[in-house]
LUMDO-737408 format. One record per residue (C-alpha): z, x, y; chain. Coordinates in nm, 4 decimals, always signed. Example, Ala and Ser with C-alpha at 12.3 -4.5 7.8 and 13.67 -1.06 7.14 Angstrom:
REC, w, u, v, chain
REC, +0.7800, +1.2300, -0.4500, A
REC, +0.7140, +1.3670, -0.1060, A
//
This chain:
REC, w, u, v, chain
REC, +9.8799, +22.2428, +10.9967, A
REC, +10.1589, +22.0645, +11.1505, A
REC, +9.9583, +21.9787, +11.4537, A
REC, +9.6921, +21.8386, +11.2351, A
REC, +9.9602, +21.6315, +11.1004, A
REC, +10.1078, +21.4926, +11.4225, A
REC, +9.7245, +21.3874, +11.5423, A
REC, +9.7338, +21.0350, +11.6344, A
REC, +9.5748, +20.7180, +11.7643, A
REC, +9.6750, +20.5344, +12.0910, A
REC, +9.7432, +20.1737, +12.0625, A
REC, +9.4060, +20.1342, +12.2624, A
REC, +9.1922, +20.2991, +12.0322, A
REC, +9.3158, +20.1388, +11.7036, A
REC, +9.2910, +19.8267, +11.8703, A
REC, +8.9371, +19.9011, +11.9375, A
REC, +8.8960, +20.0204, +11.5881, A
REC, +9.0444, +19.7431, +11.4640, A
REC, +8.8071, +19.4740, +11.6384, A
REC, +8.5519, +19.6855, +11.5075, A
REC, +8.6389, +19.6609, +11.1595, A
REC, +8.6661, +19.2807, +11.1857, A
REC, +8.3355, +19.2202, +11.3112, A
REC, +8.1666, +19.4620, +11.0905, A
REC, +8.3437, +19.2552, +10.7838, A
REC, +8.2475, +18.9598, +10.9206, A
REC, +7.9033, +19.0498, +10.9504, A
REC, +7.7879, +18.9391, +10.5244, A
REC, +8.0191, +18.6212, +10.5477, A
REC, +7.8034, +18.4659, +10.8255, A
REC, +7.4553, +18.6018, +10.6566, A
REC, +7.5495, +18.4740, +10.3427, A
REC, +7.6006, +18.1398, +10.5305, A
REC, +7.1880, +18.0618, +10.6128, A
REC, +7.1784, +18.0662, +10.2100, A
REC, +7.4092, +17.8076, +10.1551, A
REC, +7.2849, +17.4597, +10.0307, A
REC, +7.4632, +17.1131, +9.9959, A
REC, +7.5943, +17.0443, +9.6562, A
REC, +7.7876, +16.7588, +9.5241, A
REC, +8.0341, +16.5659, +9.7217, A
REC, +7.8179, +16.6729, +10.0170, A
REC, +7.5744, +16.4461, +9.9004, A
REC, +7.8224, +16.1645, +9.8581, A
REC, +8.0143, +16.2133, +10.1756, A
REC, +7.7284, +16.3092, +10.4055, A
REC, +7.5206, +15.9915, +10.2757, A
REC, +7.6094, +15.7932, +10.5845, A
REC, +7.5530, +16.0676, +10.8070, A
REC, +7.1871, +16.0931, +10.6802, A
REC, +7.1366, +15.7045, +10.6962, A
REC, +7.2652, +15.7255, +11.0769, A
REC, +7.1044, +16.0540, +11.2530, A
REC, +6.7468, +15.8804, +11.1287, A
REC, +6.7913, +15.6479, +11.4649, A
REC, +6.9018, +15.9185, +11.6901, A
REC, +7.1731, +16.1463, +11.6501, A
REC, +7.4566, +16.1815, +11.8901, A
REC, +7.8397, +16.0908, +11.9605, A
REC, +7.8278, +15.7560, +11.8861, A
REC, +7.6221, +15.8437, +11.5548, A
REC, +7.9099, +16.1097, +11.4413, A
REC, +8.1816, +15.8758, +11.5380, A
REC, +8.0412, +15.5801, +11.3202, A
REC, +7.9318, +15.8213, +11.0477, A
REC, +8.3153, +15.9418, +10.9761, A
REC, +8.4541, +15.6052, +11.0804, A
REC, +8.2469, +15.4707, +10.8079, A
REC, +8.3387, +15.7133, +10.5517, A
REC, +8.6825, +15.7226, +10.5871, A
REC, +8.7393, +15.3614, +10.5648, A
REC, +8.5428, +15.3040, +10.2366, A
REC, +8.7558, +15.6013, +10.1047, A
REC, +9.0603, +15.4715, +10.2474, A
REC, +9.0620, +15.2241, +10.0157, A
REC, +8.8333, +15.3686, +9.7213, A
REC, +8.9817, +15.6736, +9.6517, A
REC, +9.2204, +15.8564, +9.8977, A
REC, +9.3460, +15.8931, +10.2393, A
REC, +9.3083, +16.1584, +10.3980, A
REC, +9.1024, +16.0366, +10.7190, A
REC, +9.0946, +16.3281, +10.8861, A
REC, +8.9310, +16.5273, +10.5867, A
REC, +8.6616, +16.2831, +10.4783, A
REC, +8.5814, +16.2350, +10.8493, A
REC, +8.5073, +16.5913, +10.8713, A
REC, +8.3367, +16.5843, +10.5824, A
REC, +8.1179, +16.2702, +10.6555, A
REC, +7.9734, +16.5056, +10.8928, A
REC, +7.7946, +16.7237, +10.6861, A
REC, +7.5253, +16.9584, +10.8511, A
REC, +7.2944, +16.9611, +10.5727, A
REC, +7.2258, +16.5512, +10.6690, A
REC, +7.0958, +16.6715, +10.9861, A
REC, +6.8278, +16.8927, +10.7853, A
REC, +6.8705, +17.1643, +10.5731, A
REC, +6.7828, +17.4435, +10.7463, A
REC, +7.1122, +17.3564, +10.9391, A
REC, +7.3506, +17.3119, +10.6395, A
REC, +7.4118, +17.6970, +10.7481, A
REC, +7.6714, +17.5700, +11.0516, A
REC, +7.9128, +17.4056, +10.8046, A
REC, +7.9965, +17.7385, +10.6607, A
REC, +7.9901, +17.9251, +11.0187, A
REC, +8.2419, +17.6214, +11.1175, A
REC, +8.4943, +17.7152, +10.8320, A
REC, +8.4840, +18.0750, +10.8467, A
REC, +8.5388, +18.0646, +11.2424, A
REC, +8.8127, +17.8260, +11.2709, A
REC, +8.9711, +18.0664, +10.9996, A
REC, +8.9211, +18.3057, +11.1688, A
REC, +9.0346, +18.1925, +11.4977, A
REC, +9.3275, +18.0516, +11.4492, A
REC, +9.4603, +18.3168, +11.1942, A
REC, +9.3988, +18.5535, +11.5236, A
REC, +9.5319, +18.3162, +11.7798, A
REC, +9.8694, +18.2576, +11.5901, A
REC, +9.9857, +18.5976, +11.5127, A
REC, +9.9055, +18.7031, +11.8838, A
REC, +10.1339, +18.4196, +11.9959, A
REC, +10.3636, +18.4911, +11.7534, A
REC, +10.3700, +18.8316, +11.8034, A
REC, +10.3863, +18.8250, +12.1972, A
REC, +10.6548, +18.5227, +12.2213, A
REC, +10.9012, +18.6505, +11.9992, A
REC, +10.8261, +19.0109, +11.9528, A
REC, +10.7479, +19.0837, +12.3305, A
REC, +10.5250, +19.3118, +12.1853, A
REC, +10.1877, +19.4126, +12.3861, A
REC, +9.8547, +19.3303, +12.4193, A
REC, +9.7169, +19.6094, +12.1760, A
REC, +9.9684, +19.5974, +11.9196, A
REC, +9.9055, +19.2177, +11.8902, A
REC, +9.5602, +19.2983, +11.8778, A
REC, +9.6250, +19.5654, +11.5912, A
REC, +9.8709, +19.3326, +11.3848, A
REC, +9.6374, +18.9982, +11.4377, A
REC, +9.3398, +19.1894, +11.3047, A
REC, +9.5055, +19.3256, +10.9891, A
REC, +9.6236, +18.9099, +10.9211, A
REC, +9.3060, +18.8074, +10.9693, A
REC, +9.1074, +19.0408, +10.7893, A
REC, +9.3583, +18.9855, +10.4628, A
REC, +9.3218, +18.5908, +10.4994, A
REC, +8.9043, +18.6232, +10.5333, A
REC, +8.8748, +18.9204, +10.2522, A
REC, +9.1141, +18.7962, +10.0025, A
REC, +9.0976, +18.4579, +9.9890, A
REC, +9.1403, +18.2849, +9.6810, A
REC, +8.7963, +18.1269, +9.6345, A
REC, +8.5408, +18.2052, +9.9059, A
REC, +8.2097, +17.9801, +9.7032, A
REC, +8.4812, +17.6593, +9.7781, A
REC, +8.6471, +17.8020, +10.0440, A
REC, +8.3751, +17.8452, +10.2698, A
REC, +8.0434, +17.7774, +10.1058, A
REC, +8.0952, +17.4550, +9.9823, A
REC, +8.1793, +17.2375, +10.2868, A
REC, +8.3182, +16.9402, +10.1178, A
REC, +8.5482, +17.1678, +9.9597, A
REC, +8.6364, +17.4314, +10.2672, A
REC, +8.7012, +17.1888, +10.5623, A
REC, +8.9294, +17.0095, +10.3395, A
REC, +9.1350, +17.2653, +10.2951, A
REC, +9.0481, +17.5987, +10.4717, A
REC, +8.9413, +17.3917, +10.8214, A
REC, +9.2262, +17.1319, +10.8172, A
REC, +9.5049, +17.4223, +10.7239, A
REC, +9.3551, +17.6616, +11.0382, A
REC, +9.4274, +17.3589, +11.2543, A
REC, +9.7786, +17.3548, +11.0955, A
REC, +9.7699, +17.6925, +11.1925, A
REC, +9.6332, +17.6189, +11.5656, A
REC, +9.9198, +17.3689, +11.5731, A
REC, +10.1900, +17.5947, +11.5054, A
REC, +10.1080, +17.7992, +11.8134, A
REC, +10.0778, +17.5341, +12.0497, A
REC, +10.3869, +17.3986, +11.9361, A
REC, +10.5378, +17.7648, +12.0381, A
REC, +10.3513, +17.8035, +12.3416, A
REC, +10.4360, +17.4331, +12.4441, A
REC, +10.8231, +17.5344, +12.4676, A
REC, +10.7861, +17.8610, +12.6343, A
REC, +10.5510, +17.7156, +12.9204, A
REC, +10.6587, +17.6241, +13.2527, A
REC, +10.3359, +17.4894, +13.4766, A
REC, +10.3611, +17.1375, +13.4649, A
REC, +9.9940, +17.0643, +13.4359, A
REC, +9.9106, +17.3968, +13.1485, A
REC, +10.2786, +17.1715, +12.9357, A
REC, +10.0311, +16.8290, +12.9756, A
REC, +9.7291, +16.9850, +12.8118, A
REC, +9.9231, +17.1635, +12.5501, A
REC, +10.1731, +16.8220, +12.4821, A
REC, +9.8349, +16.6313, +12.4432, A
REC, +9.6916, +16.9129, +12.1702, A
REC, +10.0067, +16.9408, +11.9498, A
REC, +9.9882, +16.5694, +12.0006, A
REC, +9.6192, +16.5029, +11.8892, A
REC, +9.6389, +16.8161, +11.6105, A
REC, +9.9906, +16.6432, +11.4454, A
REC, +9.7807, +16.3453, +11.4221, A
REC, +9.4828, +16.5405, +11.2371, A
REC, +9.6875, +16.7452, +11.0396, A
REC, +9.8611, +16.3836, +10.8960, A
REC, +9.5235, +16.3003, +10.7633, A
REC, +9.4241, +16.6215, +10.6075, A
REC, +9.4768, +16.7682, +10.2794, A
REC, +9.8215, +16.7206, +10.0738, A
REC, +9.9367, +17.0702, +10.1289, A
REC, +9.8490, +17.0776, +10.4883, A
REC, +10.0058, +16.7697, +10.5840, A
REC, +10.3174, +16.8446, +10.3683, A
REC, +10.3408, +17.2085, +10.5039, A
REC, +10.2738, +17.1167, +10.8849, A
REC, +10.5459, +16.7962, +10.8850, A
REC, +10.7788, +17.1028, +10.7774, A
REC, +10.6835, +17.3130, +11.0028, A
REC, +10.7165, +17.0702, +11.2980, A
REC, +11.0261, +16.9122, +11.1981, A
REC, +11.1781, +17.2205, +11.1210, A
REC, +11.0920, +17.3648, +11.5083, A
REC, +11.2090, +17.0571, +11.6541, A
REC, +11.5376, +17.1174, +11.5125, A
REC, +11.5147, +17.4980, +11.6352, A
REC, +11.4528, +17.3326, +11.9707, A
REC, +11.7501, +17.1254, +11.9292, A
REC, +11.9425, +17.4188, +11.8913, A
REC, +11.8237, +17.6162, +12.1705, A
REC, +11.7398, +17.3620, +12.4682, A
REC, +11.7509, +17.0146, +12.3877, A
REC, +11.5992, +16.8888, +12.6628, A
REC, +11.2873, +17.0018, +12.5421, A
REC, +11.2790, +16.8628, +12.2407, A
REC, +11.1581, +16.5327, +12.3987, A
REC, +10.8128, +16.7181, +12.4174, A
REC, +10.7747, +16.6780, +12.0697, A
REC, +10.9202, +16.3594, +11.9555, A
REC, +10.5696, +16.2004, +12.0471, A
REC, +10.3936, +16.4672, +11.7821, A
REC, +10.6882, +16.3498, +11.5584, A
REC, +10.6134, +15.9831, +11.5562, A
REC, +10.2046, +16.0519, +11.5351, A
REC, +10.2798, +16.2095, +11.2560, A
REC, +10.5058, +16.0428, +11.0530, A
REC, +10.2546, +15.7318, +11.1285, A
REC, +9.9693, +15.9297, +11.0166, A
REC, +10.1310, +15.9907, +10.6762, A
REC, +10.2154, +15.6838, +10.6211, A
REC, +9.8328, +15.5866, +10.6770, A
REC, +9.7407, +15.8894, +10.4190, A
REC, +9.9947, +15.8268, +10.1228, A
REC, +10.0022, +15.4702, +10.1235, A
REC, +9.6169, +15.4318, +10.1655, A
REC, +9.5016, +15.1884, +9.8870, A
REC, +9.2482, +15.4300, +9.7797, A
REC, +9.5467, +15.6516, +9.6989, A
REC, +9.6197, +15.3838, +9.3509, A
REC, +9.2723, +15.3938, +9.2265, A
REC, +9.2522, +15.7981, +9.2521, A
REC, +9.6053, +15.8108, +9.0454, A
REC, +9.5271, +15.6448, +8.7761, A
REC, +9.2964, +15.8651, +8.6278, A
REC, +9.5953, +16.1058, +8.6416, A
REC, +9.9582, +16.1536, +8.4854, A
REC, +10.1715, +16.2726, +8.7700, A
REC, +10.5506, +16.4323, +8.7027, A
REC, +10.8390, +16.3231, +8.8318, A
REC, +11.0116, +16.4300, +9.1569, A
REC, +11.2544, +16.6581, +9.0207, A
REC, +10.9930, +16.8275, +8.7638, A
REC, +10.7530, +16.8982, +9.0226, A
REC, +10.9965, +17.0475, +9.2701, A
REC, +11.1107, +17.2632, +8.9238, A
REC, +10.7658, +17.4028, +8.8252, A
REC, +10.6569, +17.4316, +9.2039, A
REC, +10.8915, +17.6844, +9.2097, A
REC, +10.7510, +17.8071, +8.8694, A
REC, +10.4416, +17.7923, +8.9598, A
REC, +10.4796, +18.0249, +9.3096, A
REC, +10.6160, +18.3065, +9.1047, A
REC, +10.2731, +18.3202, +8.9066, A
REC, +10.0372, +18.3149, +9.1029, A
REC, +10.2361, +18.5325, +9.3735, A
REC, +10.0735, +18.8874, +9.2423, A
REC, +9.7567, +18.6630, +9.2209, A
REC, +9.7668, +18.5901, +9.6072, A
REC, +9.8664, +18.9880, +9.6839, A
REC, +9.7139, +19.2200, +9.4630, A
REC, +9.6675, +19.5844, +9.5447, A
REC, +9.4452, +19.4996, +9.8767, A
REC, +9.6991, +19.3067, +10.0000, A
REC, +9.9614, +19.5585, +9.9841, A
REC, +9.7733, +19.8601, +10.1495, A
REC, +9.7107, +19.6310, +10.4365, A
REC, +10.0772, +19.5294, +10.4946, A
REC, +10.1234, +19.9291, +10.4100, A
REC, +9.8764, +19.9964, +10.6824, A
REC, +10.0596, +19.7293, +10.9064, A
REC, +10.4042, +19.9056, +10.8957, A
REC, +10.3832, +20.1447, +11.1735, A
REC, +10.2670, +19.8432, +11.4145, A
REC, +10.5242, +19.6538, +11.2788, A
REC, +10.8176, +19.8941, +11.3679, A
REC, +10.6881, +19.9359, +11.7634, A
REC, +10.6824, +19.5859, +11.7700, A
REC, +11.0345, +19.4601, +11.6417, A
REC, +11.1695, +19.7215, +11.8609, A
REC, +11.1403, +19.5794, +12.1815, A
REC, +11.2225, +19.1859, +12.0102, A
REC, +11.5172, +19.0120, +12.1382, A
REC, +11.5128, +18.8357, +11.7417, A
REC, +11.8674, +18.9599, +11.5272, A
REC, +11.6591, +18.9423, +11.2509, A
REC, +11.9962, +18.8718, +11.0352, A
REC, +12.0120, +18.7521, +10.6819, A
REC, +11.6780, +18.8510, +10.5405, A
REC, +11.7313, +18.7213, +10.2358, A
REC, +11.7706, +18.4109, +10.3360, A
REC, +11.4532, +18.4063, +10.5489, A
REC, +11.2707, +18.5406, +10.2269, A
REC, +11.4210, +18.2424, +9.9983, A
REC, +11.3201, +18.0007, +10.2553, A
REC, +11.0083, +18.1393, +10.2906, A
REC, +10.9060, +18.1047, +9.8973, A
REC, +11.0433, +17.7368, +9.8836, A
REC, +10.7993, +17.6816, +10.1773, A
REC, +10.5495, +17.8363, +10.0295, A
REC, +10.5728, +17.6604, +9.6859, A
REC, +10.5653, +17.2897, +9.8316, A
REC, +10.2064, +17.3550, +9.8318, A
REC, +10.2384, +17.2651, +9.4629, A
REC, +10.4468, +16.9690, +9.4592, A
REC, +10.2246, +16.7021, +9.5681, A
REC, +9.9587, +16.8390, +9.2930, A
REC, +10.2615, +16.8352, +9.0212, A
REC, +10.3848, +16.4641, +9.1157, A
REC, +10.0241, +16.3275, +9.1809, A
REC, +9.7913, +16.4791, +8.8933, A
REC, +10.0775, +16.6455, +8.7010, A
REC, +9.9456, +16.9917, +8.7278, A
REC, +9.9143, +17.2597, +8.9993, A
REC, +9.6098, +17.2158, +9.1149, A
REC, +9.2660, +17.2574, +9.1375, A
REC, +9.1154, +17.6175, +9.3177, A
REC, +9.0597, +17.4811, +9.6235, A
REC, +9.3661, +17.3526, +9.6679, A
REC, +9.5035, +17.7260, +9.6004, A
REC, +9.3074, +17.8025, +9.8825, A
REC, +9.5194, +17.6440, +10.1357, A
REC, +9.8753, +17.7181, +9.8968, A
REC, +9.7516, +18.1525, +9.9023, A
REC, +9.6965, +18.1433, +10.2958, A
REC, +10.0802, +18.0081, +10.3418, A
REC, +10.1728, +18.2770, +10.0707, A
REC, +9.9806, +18.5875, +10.2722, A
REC, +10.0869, +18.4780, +10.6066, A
REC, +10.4522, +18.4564, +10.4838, A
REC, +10.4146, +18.7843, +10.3130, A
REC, +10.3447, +18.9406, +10.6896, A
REC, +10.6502, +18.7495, +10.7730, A
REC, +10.8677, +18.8706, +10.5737, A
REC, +10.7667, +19.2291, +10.6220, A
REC, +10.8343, +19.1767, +10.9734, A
REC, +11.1312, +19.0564, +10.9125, A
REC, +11.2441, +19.2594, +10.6884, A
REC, +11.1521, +19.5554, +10.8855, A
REC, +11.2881, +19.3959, +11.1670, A
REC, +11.6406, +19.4227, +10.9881, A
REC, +11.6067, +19.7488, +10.8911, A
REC, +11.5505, +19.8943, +11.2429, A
REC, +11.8677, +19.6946, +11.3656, A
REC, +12.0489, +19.8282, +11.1062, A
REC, +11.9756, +20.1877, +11.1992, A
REC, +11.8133, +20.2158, +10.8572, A
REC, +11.5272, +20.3573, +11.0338, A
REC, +11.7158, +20.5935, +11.2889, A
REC, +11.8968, +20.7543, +10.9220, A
REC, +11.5835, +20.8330, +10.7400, A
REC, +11.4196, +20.9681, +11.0135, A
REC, +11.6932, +21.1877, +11.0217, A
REC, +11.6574, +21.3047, +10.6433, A
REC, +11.3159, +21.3682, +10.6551, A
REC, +11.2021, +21.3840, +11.0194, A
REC, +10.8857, +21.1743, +10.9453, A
REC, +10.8508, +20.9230, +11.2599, A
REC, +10.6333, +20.6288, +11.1256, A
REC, +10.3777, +20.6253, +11.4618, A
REC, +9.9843, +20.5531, +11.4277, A
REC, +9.8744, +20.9053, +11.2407, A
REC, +9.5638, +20.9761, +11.1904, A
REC, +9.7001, +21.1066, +10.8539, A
REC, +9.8639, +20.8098, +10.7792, A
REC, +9.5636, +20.5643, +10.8062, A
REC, +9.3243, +20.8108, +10.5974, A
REC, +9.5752, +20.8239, +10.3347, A
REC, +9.5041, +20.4077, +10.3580, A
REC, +9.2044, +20.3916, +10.3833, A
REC, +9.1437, +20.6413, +10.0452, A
REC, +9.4389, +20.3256, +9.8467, A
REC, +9.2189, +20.0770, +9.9915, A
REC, +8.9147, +20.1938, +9.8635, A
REC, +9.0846, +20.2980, +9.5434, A
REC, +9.2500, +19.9178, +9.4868, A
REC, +8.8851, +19.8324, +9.5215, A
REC, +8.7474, +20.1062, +9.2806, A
REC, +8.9680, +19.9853, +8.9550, A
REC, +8.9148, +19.6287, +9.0075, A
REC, +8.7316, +19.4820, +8.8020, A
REC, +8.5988, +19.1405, +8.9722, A
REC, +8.5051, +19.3288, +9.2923, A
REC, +8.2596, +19.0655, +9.3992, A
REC, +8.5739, +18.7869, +9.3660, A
REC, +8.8068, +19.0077, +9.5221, A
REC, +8.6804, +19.1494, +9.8864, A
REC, +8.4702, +18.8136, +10.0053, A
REC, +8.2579, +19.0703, +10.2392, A
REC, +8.1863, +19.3029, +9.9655, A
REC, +8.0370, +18.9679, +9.8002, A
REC, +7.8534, +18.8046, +10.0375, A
REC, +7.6824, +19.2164, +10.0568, A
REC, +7.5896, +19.2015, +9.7201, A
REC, +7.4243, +18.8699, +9.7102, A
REC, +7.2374, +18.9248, +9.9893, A
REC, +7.1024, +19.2566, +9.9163, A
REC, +7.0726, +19.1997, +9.5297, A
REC, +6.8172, +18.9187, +9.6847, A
REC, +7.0006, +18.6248, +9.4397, A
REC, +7.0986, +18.4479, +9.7382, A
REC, +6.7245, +18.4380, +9.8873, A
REC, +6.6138, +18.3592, +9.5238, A
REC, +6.8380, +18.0427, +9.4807, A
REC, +6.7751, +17.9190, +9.8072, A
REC, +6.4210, +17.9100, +9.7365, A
REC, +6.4877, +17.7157, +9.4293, A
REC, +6.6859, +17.4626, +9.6041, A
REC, +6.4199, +17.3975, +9.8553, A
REC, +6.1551, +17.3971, +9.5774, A
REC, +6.4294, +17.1176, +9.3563, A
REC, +6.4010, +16.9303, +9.7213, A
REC, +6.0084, +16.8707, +9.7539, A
REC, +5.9760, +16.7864, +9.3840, A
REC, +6.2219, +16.4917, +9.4531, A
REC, +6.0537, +16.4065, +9.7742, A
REC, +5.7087, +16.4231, +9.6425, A
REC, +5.8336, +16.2043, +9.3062, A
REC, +5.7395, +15.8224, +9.3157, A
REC, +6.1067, +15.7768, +9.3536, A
REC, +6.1706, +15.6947, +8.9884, A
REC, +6.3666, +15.9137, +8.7204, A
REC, +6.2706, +16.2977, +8.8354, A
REC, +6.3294, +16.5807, +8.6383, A
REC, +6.3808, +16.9259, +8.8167, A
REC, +6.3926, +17.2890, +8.6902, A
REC, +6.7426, +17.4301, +8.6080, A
REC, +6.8248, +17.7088, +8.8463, A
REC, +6.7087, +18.0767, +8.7291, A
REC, +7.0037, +18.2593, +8.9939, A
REC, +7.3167, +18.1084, +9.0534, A
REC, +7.4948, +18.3222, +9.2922, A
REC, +7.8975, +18.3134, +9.2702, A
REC, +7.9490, +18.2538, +9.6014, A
REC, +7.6899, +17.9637, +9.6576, A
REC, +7.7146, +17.7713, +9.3308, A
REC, +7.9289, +17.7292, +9.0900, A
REC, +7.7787, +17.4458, +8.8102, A
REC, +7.4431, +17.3261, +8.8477, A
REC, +7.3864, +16.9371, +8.8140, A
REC, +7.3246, +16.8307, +8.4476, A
REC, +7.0438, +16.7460, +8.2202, A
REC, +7.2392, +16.4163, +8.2175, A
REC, +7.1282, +16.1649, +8.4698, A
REC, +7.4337, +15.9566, +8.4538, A
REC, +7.6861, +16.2561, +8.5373, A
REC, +7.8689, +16.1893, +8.8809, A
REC, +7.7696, +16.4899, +9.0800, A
REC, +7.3490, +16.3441, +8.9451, A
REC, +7.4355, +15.9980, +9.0657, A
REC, +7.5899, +16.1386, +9.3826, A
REC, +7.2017, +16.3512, +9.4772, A
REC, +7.0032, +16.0653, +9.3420, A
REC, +7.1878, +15.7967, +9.5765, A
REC, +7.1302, +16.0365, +9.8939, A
REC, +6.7779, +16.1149, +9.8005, A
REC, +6.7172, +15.7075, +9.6847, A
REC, +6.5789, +15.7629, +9.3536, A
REC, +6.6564, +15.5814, +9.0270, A
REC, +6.7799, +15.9274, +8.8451, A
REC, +6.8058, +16.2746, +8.8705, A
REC, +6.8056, +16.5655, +8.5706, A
REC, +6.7875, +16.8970, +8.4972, A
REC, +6.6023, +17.0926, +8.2215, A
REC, +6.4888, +17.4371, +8.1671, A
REC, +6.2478, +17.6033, +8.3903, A
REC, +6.0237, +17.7363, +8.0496, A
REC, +6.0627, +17.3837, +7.9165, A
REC, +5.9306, +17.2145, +8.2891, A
REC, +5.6611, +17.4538, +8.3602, A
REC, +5.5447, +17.4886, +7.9925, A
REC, +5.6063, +17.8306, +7.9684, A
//
């Protein structure tokens, strides 16, 4: 029995394990993404896109297309250039059958840079190796990309997910350049990497208000950790500084930005610093949940091999922690002092990936202390249980991880893979994409006046979340007749259009 016990993995296999468990979740996110169809502000933000690509589509096409877009919304409704650009280029312009890459996009560059941080992280200031970075990176990223707040906005909508999941993965990407730029020392590899944390500070100005809020903190707040540790250097990033404090100034003072707020009561700066902080201790457990803690359960043996070998002191914890939740909760002040609330959902999108990346973090962290302290060293010595990669240990998981997901209740909502399974297989997703593509040769085939379509009959969750009204004058109407160039654009029941 006690050998059973003291079976274990090497790092090497639970790194391969790991991978595998990735892909294999990843597997129903991109399926489910050859369902998804435009909707909404795709139509209104892709219209110039789908004018354009009719004469040839290329880089000059894409360049004009966003130019175009961002301008008019620069000073129509807000500024955030980088966003609408991004958006301007929506796939579904280009036909489609190709609407499918906007999704792909978002949940790869989540993906991506989720994994390409926490193995810089992990290797620059843990010193940990290759398959422990691999182990811990995989665990991050599959808890960002299964428990993400919203996946339908997050990464089926793609007005909605490359304004806020895209542009805060580049925030992401930018961190670790910004670490990898001060630890490298080949003249020509510091160039490229200057230019990128350069060019993504720029980006990251223009992008959402949480992202471009969260990423001026983070890269004024390593600049002064630079200051403190080599001067010098700090030059390399006082170029990224000045990009980006002109690229806010182009996004908050963008005309646009006047016309937006008035159809909102914002608080004042003081009351929205007051219920940010409110507002981050509900919707913490909201963020976590069960799943969420059996991952960072089943990341604690990693963990402790990798703060080991780390140079970091890891000293007042719970002062990291404190700084760590007022980081986390300025992701709600620019909704409290703009629309006077905390948001809409996809704007938690971008607020609960700074809370579950922080929540790794702080584990580290906190474990970090612990082992310095000799905590550690003193309860192995109580109850000679080494914390190492048991076989035991990760079955005992695995069984909490699939219990979490047994007594909850949205299960669909909670585990994005599990989802994008079940509307696949339940054949809703196949369904409503066939009713899209019959809506779009009834309005092709009209004489362009006032066409009425059938109401959808399957609405999956993850692809749809309000179909467009039986009113022709309702925005998101206006929005699809404008694109399509028809006079109006309603809905009514299917019995009621085919007779039935």
């Amino acid at each position: 029995m006690l050998r059973i016990l003291k079976i274990r993995f090497s790092d090497k296999v639970l790194a391969l394990l790991s991978l595998t468990a990735l892909v294999l979740a990843l597997i129903p996110l991109y399926r489910l993404a050859f369902y998804a169809v435009p909707r909404y502000d795709d139509f209104g933000y892709g219209l110039n896109l789908w004018k354009e690509q009719r004469y040839g589509y290329g880089l000059l096409t894409v360049i004009k297309a966003g130019y175009e877009t961002a301008l008019s919304s620069h000073y129509s409704w807000q500024g955030t250039y980088s966003s609408i650009f991004m958006m301007a280029q929506m796939p579904g312009a280009l036909g489609y059958d190709r609407y499918f890459i906007g999704p792909m996009l978002l949940i790869t560059s989540l993906v991506v840079s989720v994994f390409f941080m926490s193995m810089v992280l992990t290797k620059v200031y843990l010193k940990a190796d290759v398959y422990k970075r691999l182990i811990f990176s995989v665990i991050v990223t599959l808890t960002l990309t299964e428990c993400i707040y919203t996946a339908q906005q997050g990464f089926y909508w793609y007005n909605s997910g490359v304004h806020y999941v895209f542009m805060h993965s580049l925030m992401f990407m930018m961190t670790a350049f910004m670490v990898l730029l001060y630890h490298e020392k080949r003249a020509v590899a510091r160039l490229i990497l200057f230019l990128i944390v350069t060019f993504l500070a720029f980006v990251c100005a223009g992008a959402n208000f949480v992202t471009c809020v969260q990423g001026f903190l983070l890269l004024a707040g390593y600049i002064v950790l630079v200051l403190m540790g080599d001067a010098r250097k700090s030059v390399l990033y006082l170029p990224a500084f000045y990009v980006y404090m002109f690229g806010l100034r182009l996004n908050l003072l963008a005309p646009g930005n006047a016309n937006r707020q008035a159809s909102y009561q914002g608080e004042g700066v003081i009351s929205s610093v007051i219920d940010s902080l409110k507002q981050g201790a509900l919707n913490a457990w909201k963020f976590s949940g069960p799943f969420v803690i059996v991952l960072m359960i089943i990341a604690i043996p990693v963990i402790r091999m990798m703060v080991r070998k780390s140079e970091l002191k890891f000293r007042m914890p719970g002062l990291f922690t404190l700084l760590s939740y007022c980081f986390y909760c300025t992701g709600y002040t620019s909704s409290f002092y703009s629309m006077g609330n905390a948001g809409l959902s996809r704007t938690w999108i971008a607020v609960c990936f700074t809370f579950q990346i922080l929540l790794f973090a702080n584990e580290i962290y906190w474990i970090g202390y612990l082992v310095r302290c000799d905590a550690a060293a003193k309860l192995y010595a109580l109850t000679r249980v080494r914390i190492r990669h048991y076989v035991l240990y990760y079955a005992a998981a695995l069984v909490m991880l699939l219990f979490s997901f047994h007594i909850t209740q949205d299960k669909i909502g909670a585990v994005s893979s599990f989802g994008a399974y079940y509307y696949i297989h339940s054949g809703e997703a196949d369904a409503f994409h066939d009713e899209f593509l019959e809506r779009v040769r009834i309005i092709e085939t009209s004489d362009r006046g006032e066409v009425v379509v059938p109401e959808y009959a399957y609405k999956p969750w993850f692809l749809i979340n309000r179909d467009i009204s039986g009113d022709p004058s309702q925005e998101e109407n206006r929005m699809m007749s404008q694109y399509f160039g028809i006079e109006g654009l309603r809905t009514v029941p299917r019995d009621e259009y085919y007779g039935e």
